[in-house]
N, CA, C and O atoms as a CHARMM CRD file, in Angstrom:
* protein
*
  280
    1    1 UNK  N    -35.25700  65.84900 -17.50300 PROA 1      0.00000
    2    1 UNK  CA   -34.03200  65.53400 -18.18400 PROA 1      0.00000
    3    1 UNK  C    -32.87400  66.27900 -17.49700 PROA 1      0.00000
    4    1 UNK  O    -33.22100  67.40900 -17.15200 PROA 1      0.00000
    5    2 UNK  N    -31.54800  65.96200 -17.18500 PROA 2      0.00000
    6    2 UNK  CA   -30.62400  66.39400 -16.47100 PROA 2      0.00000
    7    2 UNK  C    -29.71600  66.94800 -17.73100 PROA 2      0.00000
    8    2 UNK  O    -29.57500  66.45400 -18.84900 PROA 2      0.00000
    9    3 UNK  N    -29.18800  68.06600 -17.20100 PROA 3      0.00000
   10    3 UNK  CA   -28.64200  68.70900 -17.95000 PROA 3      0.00000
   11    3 UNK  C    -27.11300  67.97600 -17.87300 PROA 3      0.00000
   12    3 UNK  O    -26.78900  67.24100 -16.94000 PROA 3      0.00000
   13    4 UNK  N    -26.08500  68.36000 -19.20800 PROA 4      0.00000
   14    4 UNK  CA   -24.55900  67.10400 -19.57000 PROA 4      0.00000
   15    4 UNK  C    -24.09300  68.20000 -18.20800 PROA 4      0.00000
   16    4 UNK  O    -24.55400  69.27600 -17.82700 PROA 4      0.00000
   17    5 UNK  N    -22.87000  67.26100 -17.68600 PROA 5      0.00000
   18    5 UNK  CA   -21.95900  67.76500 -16.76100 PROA 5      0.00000
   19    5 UNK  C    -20.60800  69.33200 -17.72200 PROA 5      0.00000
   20    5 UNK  O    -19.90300  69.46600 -18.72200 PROA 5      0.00000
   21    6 UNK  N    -20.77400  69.62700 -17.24600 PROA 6      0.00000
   22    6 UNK  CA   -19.95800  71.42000 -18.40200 PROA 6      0.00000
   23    6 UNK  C    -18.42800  71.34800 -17.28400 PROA 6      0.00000
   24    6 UNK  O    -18.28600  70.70100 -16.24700 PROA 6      0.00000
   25    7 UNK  N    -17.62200  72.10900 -17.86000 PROA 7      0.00000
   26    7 UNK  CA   -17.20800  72.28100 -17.43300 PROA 7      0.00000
   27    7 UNK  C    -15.45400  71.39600 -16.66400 PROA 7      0.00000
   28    7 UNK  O    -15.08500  70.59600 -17.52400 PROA 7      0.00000
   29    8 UNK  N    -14.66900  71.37600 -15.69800 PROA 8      0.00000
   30    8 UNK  CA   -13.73700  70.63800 -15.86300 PROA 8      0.00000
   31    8 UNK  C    -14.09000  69.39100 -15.50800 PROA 8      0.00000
   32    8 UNK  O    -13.26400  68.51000 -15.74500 PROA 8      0.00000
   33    9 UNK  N    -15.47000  68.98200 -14.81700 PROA 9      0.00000
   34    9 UNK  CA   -16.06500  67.66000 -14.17900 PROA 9      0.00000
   35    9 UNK  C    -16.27100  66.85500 -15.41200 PROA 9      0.00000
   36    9 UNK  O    -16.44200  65.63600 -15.39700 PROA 9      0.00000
   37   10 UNK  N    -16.24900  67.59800 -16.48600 PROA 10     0.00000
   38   10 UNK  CA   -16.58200  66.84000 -17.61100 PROA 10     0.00000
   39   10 UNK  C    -15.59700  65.63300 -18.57100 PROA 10     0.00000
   40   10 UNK  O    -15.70700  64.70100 -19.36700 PROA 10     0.00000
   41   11 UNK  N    -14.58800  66.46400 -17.80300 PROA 11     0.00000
   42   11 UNK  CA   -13.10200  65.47700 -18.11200 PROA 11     0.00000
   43   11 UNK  C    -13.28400  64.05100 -17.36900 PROA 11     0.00000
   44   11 UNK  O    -13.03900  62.95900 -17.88100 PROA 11     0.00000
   45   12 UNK  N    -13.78500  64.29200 -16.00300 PROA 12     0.00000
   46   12 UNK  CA   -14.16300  63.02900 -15.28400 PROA 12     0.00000
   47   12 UNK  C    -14.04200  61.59500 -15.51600 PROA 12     0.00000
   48   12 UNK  O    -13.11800  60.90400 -15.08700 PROA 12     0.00000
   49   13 UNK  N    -15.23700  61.09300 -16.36900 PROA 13     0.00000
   50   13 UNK  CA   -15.39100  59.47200 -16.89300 PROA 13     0.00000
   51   13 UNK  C    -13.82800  59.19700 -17.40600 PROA 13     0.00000
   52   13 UNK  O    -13.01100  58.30500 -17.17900 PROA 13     0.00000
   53   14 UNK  N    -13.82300  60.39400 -18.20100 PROA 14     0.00000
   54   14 UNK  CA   -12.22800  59.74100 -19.32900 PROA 14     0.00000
   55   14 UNK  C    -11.18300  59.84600 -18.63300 PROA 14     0.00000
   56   14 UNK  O    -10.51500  58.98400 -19.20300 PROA 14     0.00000
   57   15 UNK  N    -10.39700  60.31500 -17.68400 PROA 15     0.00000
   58   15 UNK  CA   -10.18900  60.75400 -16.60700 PROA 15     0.00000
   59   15 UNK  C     -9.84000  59.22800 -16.18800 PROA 15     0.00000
   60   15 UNK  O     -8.97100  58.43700 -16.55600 PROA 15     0.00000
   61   16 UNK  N    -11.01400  59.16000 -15.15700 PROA 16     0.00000
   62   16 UNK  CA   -10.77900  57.92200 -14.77200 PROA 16     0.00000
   63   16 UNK  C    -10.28600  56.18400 -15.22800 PROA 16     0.00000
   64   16 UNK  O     -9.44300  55.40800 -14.77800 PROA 16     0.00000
   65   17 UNK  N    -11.37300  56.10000 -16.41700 PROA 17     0.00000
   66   17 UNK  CA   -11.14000  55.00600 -17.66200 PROA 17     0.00000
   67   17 UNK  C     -9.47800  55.22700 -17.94100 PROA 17     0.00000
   68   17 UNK  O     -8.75300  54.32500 -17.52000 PROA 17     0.00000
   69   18 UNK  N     -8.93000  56.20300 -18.52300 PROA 18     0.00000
   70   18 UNK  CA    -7.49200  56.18000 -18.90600 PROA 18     0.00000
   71   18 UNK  C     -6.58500  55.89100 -17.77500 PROA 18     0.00000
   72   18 UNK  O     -5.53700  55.25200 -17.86500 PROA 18     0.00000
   73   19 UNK  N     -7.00700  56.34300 -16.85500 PROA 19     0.00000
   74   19 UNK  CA    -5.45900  56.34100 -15.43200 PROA 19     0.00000
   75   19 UNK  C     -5.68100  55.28600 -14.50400 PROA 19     0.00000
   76   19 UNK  O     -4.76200  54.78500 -13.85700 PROA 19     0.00000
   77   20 UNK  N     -7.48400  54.74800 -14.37400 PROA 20     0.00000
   78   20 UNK  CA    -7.73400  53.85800 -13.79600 PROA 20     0.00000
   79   20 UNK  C     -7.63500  54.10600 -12.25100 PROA 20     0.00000
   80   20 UNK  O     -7.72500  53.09500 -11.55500 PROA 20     0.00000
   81   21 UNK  N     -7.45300  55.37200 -11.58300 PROA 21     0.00000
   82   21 UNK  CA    -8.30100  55.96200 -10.19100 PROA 21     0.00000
   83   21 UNK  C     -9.11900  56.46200 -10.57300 PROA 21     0.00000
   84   21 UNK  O     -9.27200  56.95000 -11.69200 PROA 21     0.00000
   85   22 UNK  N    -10.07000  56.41900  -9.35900 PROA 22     0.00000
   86   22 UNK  CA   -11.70100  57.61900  -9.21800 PROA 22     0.00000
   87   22 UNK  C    -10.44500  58.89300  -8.82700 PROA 22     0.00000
   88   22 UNK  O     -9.31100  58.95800  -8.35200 PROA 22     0.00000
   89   23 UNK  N    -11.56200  59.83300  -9.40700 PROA 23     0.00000
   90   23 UNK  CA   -11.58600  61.11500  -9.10200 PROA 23     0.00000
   91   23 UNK  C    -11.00700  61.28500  -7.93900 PROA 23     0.00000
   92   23 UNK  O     -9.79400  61.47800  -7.85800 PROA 23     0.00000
   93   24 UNK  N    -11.94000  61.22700  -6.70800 PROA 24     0.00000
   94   24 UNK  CA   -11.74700  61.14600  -5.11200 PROA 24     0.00000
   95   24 UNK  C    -10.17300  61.15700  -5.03900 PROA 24     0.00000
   96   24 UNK  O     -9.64800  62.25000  -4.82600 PROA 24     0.00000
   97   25 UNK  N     -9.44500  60.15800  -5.17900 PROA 25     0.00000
   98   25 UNK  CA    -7.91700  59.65600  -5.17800 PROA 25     0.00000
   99   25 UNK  C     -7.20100  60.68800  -5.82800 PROA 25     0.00000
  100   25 UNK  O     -6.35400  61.30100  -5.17900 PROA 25     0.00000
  101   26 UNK  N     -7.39700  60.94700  -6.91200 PROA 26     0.00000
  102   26 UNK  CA    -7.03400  62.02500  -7.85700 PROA 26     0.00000
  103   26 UNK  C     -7.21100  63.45800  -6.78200 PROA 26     0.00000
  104   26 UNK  O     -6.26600  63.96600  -6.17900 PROA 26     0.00000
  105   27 UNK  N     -8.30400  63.82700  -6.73600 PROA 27     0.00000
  106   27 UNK  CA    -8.19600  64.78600  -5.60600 PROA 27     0.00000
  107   27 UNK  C     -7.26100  64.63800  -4.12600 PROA 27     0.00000
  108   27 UNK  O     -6.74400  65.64500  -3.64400 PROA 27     0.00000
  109   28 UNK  N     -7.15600  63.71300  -3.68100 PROA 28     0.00000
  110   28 UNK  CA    -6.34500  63.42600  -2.39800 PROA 28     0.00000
  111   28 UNK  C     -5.25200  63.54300  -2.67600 PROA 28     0.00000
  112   28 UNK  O     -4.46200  64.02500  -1.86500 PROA 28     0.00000
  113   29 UNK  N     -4.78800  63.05700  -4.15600 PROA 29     0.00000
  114   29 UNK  CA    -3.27700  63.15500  -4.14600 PROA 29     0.00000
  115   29 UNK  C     -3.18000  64.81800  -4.33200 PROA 29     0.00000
  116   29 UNK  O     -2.24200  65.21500  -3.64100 PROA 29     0.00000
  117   30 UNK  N     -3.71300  65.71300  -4.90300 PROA 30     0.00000
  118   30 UNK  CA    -3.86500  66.86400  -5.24200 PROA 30     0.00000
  119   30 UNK  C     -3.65800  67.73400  -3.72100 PROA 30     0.00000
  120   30 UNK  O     -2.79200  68.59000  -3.53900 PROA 30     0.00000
  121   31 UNK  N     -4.53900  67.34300  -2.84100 PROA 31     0.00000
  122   31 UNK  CA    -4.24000  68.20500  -1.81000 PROA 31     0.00000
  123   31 UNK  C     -3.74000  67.79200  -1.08100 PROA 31     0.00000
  124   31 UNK  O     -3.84500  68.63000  -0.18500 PROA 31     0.00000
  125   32 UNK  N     -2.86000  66.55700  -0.50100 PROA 32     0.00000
  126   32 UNK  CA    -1.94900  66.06200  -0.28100 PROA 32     0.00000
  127   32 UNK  C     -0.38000  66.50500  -0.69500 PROA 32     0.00000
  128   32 UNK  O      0.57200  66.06900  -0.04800 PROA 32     0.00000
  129   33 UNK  N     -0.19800  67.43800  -1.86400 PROA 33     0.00000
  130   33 UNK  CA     0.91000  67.46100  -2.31800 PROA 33     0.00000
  131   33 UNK  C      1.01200  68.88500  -1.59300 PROA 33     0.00000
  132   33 UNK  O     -0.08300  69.39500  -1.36000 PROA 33     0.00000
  133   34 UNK  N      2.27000  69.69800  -1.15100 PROA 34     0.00000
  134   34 UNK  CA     2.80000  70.27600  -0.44000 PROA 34     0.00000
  135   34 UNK  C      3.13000  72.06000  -1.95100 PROA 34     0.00000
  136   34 UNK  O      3.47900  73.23200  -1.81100 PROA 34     0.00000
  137   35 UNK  N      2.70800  71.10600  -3.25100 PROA 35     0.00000
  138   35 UNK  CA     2.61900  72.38400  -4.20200 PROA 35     0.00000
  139   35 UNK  C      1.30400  73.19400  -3.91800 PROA 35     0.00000
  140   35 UNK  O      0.53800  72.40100  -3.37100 PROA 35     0.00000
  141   36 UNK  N      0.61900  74.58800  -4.06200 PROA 36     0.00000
  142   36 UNK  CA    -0.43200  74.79700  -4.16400 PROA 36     0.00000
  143   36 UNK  C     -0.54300  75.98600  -5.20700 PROA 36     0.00000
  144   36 UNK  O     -1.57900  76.64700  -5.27300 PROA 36     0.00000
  145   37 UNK  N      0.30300  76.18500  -5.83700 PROA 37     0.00000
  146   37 UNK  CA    -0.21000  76.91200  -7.39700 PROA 37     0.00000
  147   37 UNK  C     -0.52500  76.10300  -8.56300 PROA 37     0.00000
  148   37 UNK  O      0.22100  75.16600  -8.84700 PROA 37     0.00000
  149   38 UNK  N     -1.68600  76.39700  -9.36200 PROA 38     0.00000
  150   38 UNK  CA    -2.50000  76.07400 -10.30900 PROA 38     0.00000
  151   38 UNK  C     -1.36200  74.83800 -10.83700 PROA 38     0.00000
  152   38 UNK  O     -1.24000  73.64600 -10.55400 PROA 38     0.00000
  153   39 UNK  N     -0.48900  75.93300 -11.89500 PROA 39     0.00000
  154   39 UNK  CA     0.08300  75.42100 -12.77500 PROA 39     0.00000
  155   39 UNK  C      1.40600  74.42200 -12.37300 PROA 39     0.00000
  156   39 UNK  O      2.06200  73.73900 -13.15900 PROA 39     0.00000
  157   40 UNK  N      1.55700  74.52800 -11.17200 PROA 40     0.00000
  158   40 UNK  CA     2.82300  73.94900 -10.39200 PROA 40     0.00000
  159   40 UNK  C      2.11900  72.30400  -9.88000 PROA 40     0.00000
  160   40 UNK  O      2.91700  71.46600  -9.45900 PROA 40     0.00000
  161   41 UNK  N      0.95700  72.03000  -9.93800 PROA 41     0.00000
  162   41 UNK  CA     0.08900  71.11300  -9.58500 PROA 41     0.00000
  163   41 UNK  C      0.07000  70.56900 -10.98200 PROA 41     0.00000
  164   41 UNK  O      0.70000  69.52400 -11.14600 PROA 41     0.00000
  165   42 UNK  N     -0.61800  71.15600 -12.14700 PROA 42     0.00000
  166   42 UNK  CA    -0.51200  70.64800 -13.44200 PROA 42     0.00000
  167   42 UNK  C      0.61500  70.44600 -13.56600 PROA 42     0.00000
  168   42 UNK  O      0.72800  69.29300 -13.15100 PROA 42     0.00000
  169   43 UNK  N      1.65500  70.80900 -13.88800 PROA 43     0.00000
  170   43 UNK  CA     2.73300  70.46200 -14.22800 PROA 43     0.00000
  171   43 UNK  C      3.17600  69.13100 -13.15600 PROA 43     0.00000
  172   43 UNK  O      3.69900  68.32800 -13.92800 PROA 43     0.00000
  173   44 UNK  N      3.20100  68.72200 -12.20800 PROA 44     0.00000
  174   44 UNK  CA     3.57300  67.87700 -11.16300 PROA 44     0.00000
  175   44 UNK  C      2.39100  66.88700 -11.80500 PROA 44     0.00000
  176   44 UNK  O      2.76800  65.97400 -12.54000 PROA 44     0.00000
  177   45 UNK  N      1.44000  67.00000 -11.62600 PROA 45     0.00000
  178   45 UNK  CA     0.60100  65.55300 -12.01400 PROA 45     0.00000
  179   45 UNK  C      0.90600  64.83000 -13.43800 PROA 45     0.00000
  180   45 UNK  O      0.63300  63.64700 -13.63600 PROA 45     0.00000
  181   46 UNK  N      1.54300  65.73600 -14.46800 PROA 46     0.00000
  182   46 UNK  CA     2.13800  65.55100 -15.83100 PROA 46     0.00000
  183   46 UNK  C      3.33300  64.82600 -15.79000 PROA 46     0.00000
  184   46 UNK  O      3.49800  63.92600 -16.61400 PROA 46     0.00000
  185   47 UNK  N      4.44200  65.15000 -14.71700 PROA 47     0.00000
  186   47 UNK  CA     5.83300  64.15800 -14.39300 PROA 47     0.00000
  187   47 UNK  C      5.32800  63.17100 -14.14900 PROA 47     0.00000
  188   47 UNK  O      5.49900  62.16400 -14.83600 PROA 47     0.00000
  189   48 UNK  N      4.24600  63.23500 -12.64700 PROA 48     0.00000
  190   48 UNK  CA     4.63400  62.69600 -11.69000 PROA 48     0.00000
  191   48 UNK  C      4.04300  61.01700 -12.56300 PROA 48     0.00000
  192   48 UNK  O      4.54800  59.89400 -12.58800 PROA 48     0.00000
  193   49 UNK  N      2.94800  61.51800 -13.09400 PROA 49     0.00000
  194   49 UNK  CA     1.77700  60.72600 -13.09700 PROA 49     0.00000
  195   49 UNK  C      1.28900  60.15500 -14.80600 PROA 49     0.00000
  196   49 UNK  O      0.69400  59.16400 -15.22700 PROA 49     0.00000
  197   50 UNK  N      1.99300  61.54600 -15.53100 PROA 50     0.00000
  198   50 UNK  CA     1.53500  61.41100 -16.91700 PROA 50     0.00000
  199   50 UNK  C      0.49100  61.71600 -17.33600 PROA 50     0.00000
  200   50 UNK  O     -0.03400  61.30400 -18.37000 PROA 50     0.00000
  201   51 UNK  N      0.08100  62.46400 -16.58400 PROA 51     0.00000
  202   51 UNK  CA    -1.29900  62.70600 -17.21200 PROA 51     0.00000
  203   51 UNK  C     -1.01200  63.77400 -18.57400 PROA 51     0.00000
  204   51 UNK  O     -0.08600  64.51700 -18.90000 PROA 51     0.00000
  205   52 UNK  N     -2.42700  63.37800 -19.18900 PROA 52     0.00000
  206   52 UNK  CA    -2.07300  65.25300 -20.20000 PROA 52     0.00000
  207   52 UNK  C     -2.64900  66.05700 -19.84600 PROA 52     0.00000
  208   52 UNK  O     -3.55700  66.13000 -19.01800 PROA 52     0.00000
  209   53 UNK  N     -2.12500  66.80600 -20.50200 PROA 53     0.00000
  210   53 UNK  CA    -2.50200  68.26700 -19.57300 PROA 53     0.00000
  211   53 UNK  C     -4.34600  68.76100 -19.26700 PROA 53     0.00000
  212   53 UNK  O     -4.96100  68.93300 -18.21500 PROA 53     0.00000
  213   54 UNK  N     -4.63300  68.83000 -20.24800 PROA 54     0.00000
  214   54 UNK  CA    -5.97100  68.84400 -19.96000 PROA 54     0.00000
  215   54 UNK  C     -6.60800  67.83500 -19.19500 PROA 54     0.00000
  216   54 UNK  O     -7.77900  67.88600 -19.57200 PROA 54     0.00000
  217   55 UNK  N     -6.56800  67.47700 -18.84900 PROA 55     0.00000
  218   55 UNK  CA    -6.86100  65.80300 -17.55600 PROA 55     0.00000
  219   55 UNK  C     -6.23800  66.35900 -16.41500 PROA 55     0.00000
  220   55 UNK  O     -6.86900  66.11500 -15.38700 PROA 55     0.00000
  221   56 UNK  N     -4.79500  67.29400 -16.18500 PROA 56     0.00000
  222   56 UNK  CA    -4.59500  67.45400 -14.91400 PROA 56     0.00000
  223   56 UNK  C     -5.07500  69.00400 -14.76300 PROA 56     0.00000
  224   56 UNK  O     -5.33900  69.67600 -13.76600 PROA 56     0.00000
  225   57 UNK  N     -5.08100  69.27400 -16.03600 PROA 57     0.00000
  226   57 UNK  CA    -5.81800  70.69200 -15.47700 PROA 57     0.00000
  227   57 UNK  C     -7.31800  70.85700 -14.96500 PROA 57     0.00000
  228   57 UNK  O     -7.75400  71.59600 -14.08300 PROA 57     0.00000
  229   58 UNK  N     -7.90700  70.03800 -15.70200 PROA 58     0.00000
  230   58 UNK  CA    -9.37700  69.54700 -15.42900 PROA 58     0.00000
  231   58 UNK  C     -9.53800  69.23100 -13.54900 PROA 58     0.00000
  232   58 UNK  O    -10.38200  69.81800 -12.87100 PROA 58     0.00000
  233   59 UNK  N     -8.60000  68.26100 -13.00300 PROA 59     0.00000
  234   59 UNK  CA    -8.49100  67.89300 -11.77200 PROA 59     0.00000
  235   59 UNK  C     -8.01400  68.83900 -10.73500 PROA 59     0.00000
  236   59 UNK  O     -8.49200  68.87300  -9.60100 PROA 59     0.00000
  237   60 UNK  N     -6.90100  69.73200 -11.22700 PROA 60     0.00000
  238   60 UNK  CA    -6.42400  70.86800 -10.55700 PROA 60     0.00000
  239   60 UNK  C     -7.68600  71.93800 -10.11200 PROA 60     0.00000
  240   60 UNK  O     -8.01100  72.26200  -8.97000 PROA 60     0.00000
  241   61 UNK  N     -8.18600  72.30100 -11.20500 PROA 61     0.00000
  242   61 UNK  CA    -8.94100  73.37100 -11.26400 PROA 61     0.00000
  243   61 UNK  C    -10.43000  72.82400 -10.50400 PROA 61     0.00000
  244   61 UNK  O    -10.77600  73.45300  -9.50400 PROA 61     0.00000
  245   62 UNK  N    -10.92000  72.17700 -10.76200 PROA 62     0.00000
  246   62 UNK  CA   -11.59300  71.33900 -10.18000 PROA 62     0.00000
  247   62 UNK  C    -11.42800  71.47200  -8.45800 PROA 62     0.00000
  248   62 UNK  O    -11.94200  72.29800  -7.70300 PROA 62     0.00000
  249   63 UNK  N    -10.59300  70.43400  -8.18400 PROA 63     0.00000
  250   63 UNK  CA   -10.02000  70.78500  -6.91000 PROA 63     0.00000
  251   63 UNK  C     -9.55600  71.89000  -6.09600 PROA 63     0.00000
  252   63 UNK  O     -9.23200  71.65000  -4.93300 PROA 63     0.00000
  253   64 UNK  N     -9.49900  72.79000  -6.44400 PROA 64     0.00000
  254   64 UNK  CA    -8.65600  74.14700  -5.86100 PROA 64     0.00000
  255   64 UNK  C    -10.51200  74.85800  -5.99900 PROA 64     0.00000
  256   64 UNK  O    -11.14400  75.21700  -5.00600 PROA 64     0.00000
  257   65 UNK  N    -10.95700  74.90300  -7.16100 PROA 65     0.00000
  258   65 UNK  CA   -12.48700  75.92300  -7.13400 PROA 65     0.00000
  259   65 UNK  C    -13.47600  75.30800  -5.90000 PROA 65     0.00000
  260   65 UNK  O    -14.43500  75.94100  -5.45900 PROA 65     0.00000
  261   66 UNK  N    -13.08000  73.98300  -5.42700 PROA 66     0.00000
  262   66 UNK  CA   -13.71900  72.99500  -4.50700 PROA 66     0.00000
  263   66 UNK  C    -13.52800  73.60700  -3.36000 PROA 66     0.00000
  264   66 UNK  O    -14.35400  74.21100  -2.67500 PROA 66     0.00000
  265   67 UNK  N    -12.03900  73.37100  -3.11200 PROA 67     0.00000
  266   67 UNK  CA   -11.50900  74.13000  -1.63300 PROA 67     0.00000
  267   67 UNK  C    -11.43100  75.70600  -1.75300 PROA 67     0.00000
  268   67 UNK  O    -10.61800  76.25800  -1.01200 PROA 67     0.00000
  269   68 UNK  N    -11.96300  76.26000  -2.35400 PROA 68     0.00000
  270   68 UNK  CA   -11.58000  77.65000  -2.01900 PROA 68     0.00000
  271   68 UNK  C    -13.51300  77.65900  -1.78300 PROA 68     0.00000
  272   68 UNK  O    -13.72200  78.72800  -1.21000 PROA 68     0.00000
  273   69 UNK  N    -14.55400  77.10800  -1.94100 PROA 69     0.00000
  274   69 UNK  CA   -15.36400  77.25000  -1.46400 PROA 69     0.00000
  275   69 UNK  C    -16.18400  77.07800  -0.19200 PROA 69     0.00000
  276   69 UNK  O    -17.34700  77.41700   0.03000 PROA 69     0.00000
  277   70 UNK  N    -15.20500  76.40700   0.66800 PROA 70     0.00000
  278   70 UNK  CA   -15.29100  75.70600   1.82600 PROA 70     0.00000
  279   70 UNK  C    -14.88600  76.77500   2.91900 PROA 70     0.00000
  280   70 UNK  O    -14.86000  76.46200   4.10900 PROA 70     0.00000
């Protein structure tokens, strides 16, 4: 049995269903953008894009814990 996804990946499905991009895209625009603090990224995906906050924080955090492991 696989354990539920925890964590900000978990925002994911709904995520996608509401804004209607994959993830992937969501990430590209993320490191694509020329901001690179946490909350300066959340806040920018919230203008830019509308997301709510927990949906861009989910993607932010997500993304940044991604690349800082690389």
């Amino acid at each position: 049995m696989t354990d539920a996804v925890k964590g900000p990946a978990s925002y994911f499905p709904s995520i996608e269903k509401k804004y209607g991009r994959p993830i992937a895209e969501w990430k590209d625009l993320i490191r694509s953008s020329p901001l690179a603090k946490h909350m300066e990224l959340v806040n920018w995906l919230k203008s830019e894009y509308e997301l709510g906050h927990g949906h861009a924080n989910a993607l932010v955090a997500h993304t940044l814990t991604e690349d800082s492991a690389k």
